[in-house]
Residue, then its C-alpha position, 0 to 999 in steps of 0.5 A: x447513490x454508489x456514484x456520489x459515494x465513489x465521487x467522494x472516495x475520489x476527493x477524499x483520497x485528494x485530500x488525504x494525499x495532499x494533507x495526511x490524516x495528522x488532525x484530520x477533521x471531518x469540517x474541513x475534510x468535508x469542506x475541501x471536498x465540497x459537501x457537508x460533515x453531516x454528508x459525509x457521516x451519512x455515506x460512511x457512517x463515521x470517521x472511521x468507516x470513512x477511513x477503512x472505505x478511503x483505505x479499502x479504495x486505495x490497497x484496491x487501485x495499488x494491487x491493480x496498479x502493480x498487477x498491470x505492471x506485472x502484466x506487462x513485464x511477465x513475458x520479459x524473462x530478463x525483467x527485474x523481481x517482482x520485489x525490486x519491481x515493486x520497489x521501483x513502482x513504490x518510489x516512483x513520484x506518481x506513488x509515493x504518495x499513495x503508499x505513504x498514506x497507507x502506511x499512516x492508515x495502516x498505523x492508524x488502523x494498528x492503534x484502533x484494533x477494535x474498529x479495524x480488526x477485520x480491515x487488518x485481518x483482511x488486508x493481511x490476508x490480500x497482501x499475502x495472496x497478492x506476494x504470493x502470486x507475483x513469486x515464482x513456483x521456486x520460492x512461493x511460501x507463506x514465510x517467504x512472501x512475509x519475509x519479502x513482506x517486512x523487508x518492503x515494509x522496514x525499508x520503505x518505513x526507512x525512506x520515508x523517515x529519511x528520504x534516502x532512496x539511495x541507500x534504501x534502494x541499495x539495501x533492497x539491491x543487496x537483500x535480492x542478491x543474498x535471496x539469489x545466492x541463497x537459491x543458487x548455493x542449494x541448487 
């Protein structure tokens, strides 16, 4: 049965990439999907719960995404920060996407607090685990990691709003610049 219900994870994330959740509707999810609305309640017990496993899957293959990315950069000391790193993977075609619609989940799950209470909590919790790992010993902390946080979050909000990857990018450029100044000034 996990089989089937991976399967559907796979298509639905398809879907969802293609189509955004704006008027998402279990008959013509399901039927895009090649199975039936009742099916789809079957495996996921709502719309809901469809969307917090649809989302869980994707937070689950951008973390191990990025992960590998570190990985193979970890031993380049002149390698980029891990922030303009993942900066860099977020923007990519191949990614984009995938990031977009989680900020349209997570906005989702933000307005449905009582049904995504513990997605959020949890997420939340992942993100900070995951910043926080990727910092170096100098900078690892709780504030710095949700400093880093936000400043993703608002700049990448920004791109999507207007599709200036230019100017976002150079914004992130120069908020790492002052991080670096900042560190250097207290050494």
């Amino acid at each position: 049965m996990r089989g089937r219900k991976d399967e559907l994870i796979a298509s639905l994330i398809t879907y969802l990439l293609e189509n955004g959740l704006a008027d998402l509707s279990l008959r013509p999810l399901a039927a895009a999907t090649g199975t039936s609305a009742r099916l789809l309640i079957y495996h996921f017990g709502s719309k809901e719960g469809l969307l917090a496993e649809v989302l869980e899957a994707m937070q689950v293959h951008v973390r191990q995404s990025f992960s590998r990315l570190l990985e193979r950069t970890s031993k380049d000391k002149s390698a980029q920060p891990p922030l303009k790193l993942f900066w860099n993977w977020a923007i990519a075609e191949e990614n984009y996407a995938y990031l977009k619609l989680l900020y349209e989940l997570q906005i989702l799950a933000i307005q449905n607090p009582a049904t995504y209470a513990q997605y959020l909590q949890r997420n939340a919790q992942r993100w900070m685990d995951f910043a926080l790992a990727a910092m170096s010993a100098s900078e690892r902390s709780p504030a710095q990691a949700t400093l880093y946080g936000a400043v993703f979050d608002g700049l990448f909000i920004e791109l999507m709003s207007t599709g200036d990857r230019k100017r976002t990018t150079q914004t992130l450029d120069r908020f790492i610049q002052i991080v670096r100044d900042a560190y250097a000034s207290r050494s």
